[in-house]
C-alpha positions in Angstrom: 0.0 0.0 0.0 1.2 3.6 -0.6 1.3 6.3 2.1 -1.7 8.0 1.0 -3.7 4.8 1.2 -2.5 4.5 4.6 -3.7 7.7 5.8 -7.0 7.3 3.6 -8.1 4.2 5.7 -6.4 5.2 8.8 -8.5 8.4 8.9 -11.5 6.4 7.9 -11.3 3.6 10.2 -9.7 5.2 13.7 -10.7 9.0 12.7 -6.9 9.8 13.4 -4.8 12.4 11.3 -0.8 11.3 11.0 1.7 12.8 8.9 2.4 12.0 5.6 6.0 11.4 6.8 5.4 9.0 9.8 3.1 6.6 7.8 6.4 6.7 5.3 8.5 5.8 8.0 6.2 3.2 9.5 5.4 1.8 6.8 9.6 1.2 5.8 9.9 -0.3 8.6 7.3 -2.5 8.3 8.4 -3.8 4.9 11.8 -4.1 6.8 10.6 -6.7 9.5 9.0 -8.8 6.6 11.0 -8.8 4.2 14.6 -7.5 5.6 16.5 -4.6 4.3 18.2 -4.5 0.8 21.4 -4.8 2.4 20.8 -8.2 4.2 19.0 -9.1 0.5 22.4 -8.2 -1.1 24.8 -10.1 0.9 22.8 -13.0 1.4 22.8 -12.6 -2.6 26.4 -14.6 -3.0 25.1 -17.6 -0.6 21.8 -18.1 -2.8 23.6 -18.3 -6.1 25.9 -21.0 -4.3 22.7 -23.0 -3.1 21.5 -22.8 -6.5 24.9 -24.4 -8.3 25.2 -27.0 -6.0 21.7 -27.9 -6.7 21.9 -27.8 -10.2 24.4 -29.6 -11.8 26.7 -27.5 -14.5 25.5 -23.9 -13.6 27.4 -20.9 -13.4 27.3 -17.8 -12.1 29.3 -14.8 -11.4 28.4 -11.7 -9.3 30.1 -8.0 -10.3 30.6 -5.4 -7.9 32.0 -1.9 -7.3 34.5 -1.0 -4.5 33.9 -3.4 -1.6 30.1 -4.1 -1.8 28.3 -1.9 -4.3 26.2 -4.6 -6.6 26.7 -4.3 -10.2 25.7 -6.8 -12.3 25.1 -10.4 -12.0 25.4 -13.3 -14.2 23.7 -16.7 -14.4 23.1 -19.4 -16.1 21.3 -22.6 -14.9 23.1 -26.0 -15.7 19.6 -27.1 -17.6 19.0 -24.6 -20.0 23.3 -24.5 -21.0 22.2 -28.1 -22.1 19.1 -27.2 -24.0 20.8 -24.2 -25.5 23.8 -26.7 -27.1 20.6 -28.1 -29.6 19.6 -24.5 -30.4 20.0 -21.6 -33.3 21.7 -18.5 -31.8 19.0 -16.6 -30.6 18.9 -13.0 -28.8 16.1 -11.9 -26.8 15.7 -8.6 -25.1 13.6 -7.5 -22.1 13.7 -4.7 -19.6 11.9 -3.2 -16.8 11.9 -0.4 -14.5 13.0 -1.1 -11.2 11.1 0.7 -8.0 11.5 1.0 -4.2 15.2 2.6 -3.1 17.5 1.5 -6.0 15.6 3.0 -8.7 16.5 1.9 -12.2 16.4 -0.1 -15.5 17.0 -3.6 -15.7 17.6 -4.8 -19.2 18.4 -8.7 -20.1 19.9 -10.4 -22.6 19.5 -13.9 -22.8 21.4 -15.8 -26.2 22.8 -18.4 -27.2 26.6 -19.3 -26.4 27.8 -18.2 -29.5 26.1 -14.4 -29.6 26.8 -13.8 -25.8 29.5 -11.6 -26.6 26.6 -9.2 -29.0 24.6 -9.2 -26.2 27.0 -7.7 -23.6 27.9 -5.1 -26.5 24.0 -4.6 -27.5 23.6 -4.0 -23.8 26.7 -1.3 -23.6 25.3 0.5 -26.9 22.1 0.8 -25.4 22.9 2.3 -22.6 25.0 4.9 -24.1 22.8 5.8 -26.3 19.8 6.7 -23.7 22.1 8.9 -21.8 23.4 10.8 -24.8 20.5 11.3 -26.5 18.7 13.2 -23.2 17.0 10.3 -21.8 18.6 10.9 -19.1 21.5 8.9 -16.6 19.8 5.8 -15.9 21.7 3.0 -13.4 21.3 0.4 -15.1 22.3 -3.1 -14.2 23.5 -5.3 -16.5 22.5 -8.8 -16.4 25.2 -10.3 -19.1 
């Protein structure tokens, strides 16, 4: 629920007025005792890719980050679909979406076969570049490649 809501049905249920900016808090908070805080997400994000390869035979993946613990990218690929993908015609597919709550962004995929990975990484690059020179703005975008 949004802050407004909050305030909408709090007013209508208990006839009390609270600040826009304590309902915000409250309701951060909240979200944090359910769900932990991005941080805890992020470093616990290194020991669930290592559940996941032990648990699936042949897959790889390989996590990217800035300084000592500024998330970048990450990279994966499930033993499975590496076998399926061996049968295949290269294929590129594309897909992004906006990315809400604190770390505000674009995340864009490329998914290919092994022998257009390296076009996908480029295609991803390009792309990039060219929505910030072309006044779309600086968007973080994270990479998964």
């Amino acid at each position: 629920m949004k802050p407004k809501e909050i305030i909408a049905r709090m007013e209508s249920k208990f006839k009390m007025k609270i600040s826009y900016m304590k309902v915000w808090d409250a309701r951060r908070k909240a979200i944090e005792m359910i769900f932990g805080s991005y941080e805890d997400s992020y470093r616990l994000l290194l020991c669930f890719m290592e559940v996941i390869r032990l648990s699936q035979p042949r897959t790889v993946y390989n996590v990217k980050v800035v300084g000592n613990s500024r998330f970048k990218a990450l990279f994966w690929a499930f033993g499975p679909s590496i076998s399926g993908w061996e049968e295949c015609r290269p294929v590129l597919s594309l897909d992004g979406t906006f990315l809400l709550g604190k770390y505000r962004g674009t995340l864009l995929a490329a998914v290919g076969s092994m022998g257009i990975v390296d076009y996908s990484c480029w295609l991803l690059q390009w792309l990039n570049q060219r929505a910030t020179t072309h006044g779309f703005g600086s968007y973080k975008t994270y990479m998964i490649w």
